[in-house]
N, C-alpha and C positions, 0 to 999 in steps of 0.2 A: 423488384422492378415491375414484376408481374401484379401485382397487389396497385402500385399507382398509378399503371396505367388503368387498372379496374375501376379504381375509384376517383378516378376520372371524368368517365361517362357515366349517365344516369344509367334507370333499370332497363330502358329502352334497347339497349348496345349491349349485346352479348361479345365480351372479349373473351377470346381462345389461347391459349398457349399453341404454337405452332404443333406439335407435337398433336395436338388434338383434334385439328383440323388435314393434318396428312397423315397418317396413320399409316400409308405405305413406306413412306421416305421417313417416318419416325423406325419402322420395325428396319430396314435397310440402315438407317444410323447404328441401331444396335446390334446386328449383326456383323456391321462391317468392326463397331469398337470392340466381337467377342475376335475377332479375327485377329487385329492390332495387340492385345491382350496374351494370345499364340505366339504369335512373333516377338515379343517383347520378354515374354516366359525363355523361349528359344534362345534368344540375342544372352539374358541374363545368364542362364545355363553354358553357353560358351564361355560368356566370361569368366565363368567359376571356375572349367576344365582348364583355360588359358589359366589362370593366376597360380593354379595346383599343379601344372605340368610345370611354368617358369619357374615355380618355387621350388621343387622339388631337384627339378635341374641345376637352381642354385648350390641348393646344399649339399646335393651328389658330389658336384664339383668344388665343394669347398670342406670337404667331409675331414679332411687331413686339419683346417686352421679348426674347425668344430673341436677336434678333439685336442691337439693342442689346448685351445681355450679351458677345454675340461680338465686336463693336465694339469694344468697352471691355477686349476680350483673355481675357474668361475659355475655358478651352481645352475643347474638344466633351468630353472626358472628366469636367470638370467637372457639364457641360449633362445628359451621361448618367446621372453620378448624381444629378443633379436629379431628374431625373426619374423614376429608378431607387425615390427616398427617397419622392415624392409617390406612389409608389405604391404603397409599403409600409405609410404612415401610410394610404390609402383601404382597403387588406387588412385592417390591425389594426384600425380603427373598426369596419369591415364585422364580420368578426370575432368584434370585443368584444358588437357589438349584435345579430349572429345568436346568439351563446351568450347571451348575457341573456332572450333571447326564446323560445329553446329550455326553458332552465330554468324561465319565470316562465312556461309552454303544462305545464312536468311538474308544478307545484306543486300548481294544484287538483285532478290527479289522484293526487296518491299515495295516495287512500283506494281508488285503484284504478275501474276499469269495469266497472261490473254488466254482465253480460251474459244474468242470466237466463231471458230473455224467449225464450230459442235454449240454454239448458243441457241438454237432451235431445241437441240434434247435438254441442256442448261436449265433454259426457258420452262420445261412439263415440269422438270421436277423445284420450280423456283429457285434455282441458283443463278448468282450473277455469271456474266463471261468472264468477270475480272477475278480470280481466286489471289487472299492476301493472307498469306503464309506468315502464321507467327509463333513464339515459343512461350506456352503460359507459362508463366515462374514457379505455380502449382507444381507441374507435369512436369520441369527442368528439378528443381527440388527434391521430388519424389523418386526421379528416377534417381539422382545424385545420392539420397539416405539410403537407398536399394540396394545400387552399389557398393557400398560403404559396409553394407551390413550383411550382405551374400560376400565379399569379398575376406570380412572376417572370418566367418565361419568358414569358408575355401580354405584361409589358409591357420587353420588351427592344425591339420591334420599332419601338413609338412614341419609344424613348428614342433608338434609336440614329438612327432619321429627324431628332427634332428635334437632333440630334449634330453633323447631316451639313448643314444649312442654310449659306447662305453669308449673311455677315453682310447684303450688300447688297442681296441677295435678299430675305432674312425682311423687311429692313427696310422694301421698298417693297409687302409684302403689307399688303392690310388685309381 
Protein backbone atom coordinates (compact mmCIF):
# COMPACT_ATOMS: atom_id res chain seq x y z
CA UNK A 1 0.00 0.00 0.00
CA UNK A 2 3.00 1.98 1.01
CA UNK A 3 4.67 1.51 -2.30
CA UNK A 4 1.29 3.17 -4.28
CA UNK A 5 0.78 5.59 -2.53
CA UNK A 6 4.75 6.49 -3.40
CA UNK A 7 4.41 6.08 -6.73
CA UNK A 8 1.78 8.19 -6.85
CA UNK A 9 3.32 11.42 -6.37
CA UNK A 10 6.40 12.73 -8.26
CA UNK A 11 9.95 13.18 -6.82
CA UNK A 12 8.66 16.40 -5.38
CA UNK A 13 6.35 14.71 -2.37
CA UNK A 14 8.22 13.03 0.18
CA UNK A 15 5.89 10.20 1.50
CA UNK A 16 6.56 8.90 5.03
CA UNK A 17 5.25 5.94 6.68
CA UNK A 18 3.60 7.09 9.92
CA UNK A 19 5.96 5.48 11.99
CA UNK A 20 8.51 7.74 10.61
CA UNK A 21 7.15 10.79 10.99
CA UNK A 22 6.16 10.18 15.06
CA UNK A 23 8.78 8.33 16.26
CA UNK A 24 7.45 8.98 19.74
CA UNK A 25 3.92 7.37 19.35
CA UNK A 26 5.87 4.80 16.92
CA UNK A 27 8.40 3.70 20.04
CA UNK A 28 5.09 3.98 22.69
CA UNK A 29 3.21 1.46 20.04
CA UNK A 30 5.99 -0.84 20.53
CA UNK A 31 6.31 -0.89 23.98
CA UNK A 32 2.90 -0.86 24.78
CA UNK A 33 2.68 -4.42 21.99
CA UNK A 34 6.05 -5.76 24.37
CA UNK A 35 3.39 -5.30 27.25
CA UNK A 36 0.22 -7.03 25.41
CA UNK A 37 2.87 -9.84 24.52
CA UNK A 38 3.46 -10.27 28.84
CA UNK A 39 -0.11 -10.62 29.46
CA UNK A 40 -0.76 -12.77 26.72
CA UNK A 41 2.37 -15.18 27.86
CA UNK A 42 0.61 -14.90 31.38
CA UNK A 43 -3.21 -15.49 30.00
CA UNK A 44 -1.63 -18.70 28.03
CA UNK A 45 0.33 -20.13 31.08
CA UNK A 46 -2.91 -20.22 33.17
CA UNK A 47 -4.47 -21.89 30.79
CA UNK A 48 -2.01 -24.63 30.68
CA UNK A 49 -2.09 -24.88 34.80
CA UNK A 50 -6.22 -24.84 34.35
CA UNK A 51 -6.22 -27.72 31.64
CA UNK A 52 -3.36 -29.79 33.85
CA UNK A 53 -5.20 -29.29 37.19
CA UNK A 54 -8.78 -30.30 35.31
CA UNK A 55 -7.15 -33.25 33.76
CA UNK A 56 -5.52 -34.57 36.41
CA UNK A 57 -8.56 -34.18 38.61
CA UNK A 58 -10.39 -36.07 36.03
CA UNK A 59 -8.36 -39.11 36.11
CA UNK A 60 -7.77 -38.98 39.91
CA UNK A 61 -11.34 -39.30 40.08
CA UNK A 62 -11.89 -41.86 37.46
CA UNK A 63 -8.73 -43.85 38.43
CA UNK A 64 -10.86 -47.01 39.51
CA UNK A 65 -12.76 -47.09 35.50
CA UNK A 66 -8.82 -46.41 34.31
CA UNK A 67 -7.86 -49.56 35.70
CA UNK A 68 -10.81 -51.48 35.05
CA UNK A 69 -10.33 -50.56 31.32
CA UNK A 70 -6.74 -52.00 31.88
CA UNK A 71 -8.11 -55.03 33.39
CA UNK A 72 -10.18 -55.68 30.69
CA UNK A 73 -6.81 -55.42 28.31
CA UNK A 74 -7.31 -52.05 26.71
CA UNK A 75 -3.41 -51.17 26.07
CA UNK A 76 -1.97 -47.60 27.99
CA UNK A 77 -1.57 -46.28 24.37
CA UNK A 78 -5.20 -46.62 24.04
CA UNK A 79 -5.72 -44.91 27.80
CA UNK A 80 -3.37 -42.02 26.31
CA UNK A 81 -5.37 -41.14 23.60
CA UNK A 82 -8.32 -41.06 25.83
CA UNK A 83 -7.16 -38.92 27.23
CA UNK A 84 -5.26 -37.09 24.73
CA UNK A 85 -9.09 -36.71 22.79
CA UNK A 86 -10.81 -35.56 26.35
CA UNK A 87 -8.72 -32.90 26.09
CA UNK A 88 -9.08 -31.73 22.84
CA UNK A 89 -12.95 -31.75 23.01
CA UNK A 90 -12.39 -29.22 26.64
CA UNK A 91 -9.77 -27.03 24.07
CA UNK A 92 -12.51 -26.86 21.30
CA UNK A 93 -15.57 -26.16 23.72
CA UNK A 94 -13.27 -23.59 25.52
CA UNK A 95 -12.37 -22.33 22.27
CA UNK A 96 -15.63 -22.22 20.50
CA UNK A 97 -17.15 -20.23 23.65
CA UNK A 98 -14.05 -17.85 24.22
CA UNK A 99 -14.66 -16.72 20.44
CA UNK A 100 -18.36 -16.54 20.85
CA UNK A 101 -17.84 -14.28 23.67
CA UNK A 102 -15.06 -12.18 22.17
CA UNK A 103 -17.23 -11.49 19.14
CA UNK A 104 -20.75 -10.95 21.04
CA UNK A 105 -18.20 -8.12 23.78
CA UNK A 106 -17.20 -6.38 19.65
CA UNK A 107 -20.69 -6.31 18.56
CA UNK A 108 -22.26 -3.42 20.73
CA UNK A 109 -19.18 -1.59 19.92
CA UNK A 110 -18.68 -1.38 16.28
CA UNK A 111 -20.33 2.05 16.30
CA UNK A 112 -17.15 2.56 17.90
CA UNK A 113 -15.98 4.45 21.55
CA UNK A 114 -16.43 7.96 21.89
CA UNK A 115 -13.78 9.24 23.44
CA UNK A 116 -14.40 12.80 23.42
CA UNK A 117 -14.32 13.71 26.76
CA UNK A 118 -9.94 13.46 26.41
CA UNK A 119 -9.90 14.45 22.30
CA UNK A 120 -7.67 17.39 22.90
CA UNK A 121 -4.70 14.76 24.29
CA UNK A 122 -6.38 12.19 21.29
CA UNK A 123 -5.79 15.14 19.13
CA UNK A 124 -1.35 15.58 20.14
CA UNK A 125 -0.94 12.24 19.57
CA UNK A 126 -3.20 12.08 16.16
CA UNK A 127 -5.84 9.59 17.31
CA UNK A 128 -9.39 9.99 16.45
CA UNK A 129 -12.12 10.53 19.55
CA UNK A 130 -14.05 7.73 17.84
CA UNK A 131 -11.86 4.35 18.65
CA UNK A 132 -13.29 1.12 16.42
CA UNK A 133 -12.52 -2.00 18.03
CA UNK A 134 -11.99 -5.10 15.86
CA UNK A 135 -10.75 -8.70 15.92
CA UNK A 136 -8.08 -9.33 13.00
CA UNK A 137 -8.53 -12.94 11.82
CA UNK A 138 -4.58 -12.98 11.95
CA UNK A 139 -4.52 -12.48 15.69
CA UNK A 140 -8.00 -14.62 16.32
CA UNK A 141 -6.25 -17.60 14.39
CA UNK A 142 -2.88 -17.30 16.07
CA UNK A 143 -4.20 -17.19 19.27
CA UNK A 144 -6.70 -20.15 18.45
CA UNK A 145 -3.29 -22.61 16.81
CA UNK A 146 -1.61 -21.40 20.53
CA UNK A 147 -4.11 -22.78 22.25
CA UNK A 148 -4.41 -25.74 20.50
CA UNK A 149 -0.81 -26.45 20.74
CA UNK A 150 0.03 -25.29 24.56
CA UNK A 151 -2.99 -27.18 25.39
CA UNK A 152 -1.44 -30.39 23.80
CA UNK A 153 1.57 -30.45 25.44
CA UNK A 154 -0.39 -29.55 28.99
CA UNK A 155 -2.03 -32.34 28.63
CA UNK A 156 0.46 -35.12 27.55
CA UNK A 157 1.79 -35.13 31.22
CA UNK A 158 -1.84 -36.26 32.90
CA UNK A 159 -2.31 -38.64 29.91
CA UNK A 160 0.74 -40.47 29.99
CA UNK A 161 0.50 -40.71 34.06
CA UNK A 162 -2.84 -42.14 33.73
CA UNK A 163 -0.98 -44.66 30.78
CA UNK A 164 1.35 -45.65 33.24
CA UNK A 165 -1.17 -47.11 36.22
CA UNK A 166 -1.08 -50.59 37.05
CA UNK A 167 -4.31 -52.10 36.61
CA UNK A 168 -4.29 -53.55 40.36
CA UNK A 169 -3.14 -50.47 41.65
CA UNK A 170 -5.75 -47.88 40.06
CA UNK A 171 -8.11 -50.52 41.03
CA UNK A 172 -7.73 -50.42 44.83
CA UNK A 173 -7.59 -46.39 44.80
CA UNK A 174 -10.67 -44.88 45.64
Amino acid sequence: MFEKVDAAFDNDVDVLRWMAIDLYLASTMKFMDSFVLIFVVIIFLALAFGLVNTLVMAIFERMREIGMLMALGMRPSAILAEVMMESFFLLVIGLTLGNLLAFATLLPLQDGIDLSFISQGLAYFGYASVLYPEAAAKDVVLANVTVLILGFFASLSPAWRASRYEPVEALNKE
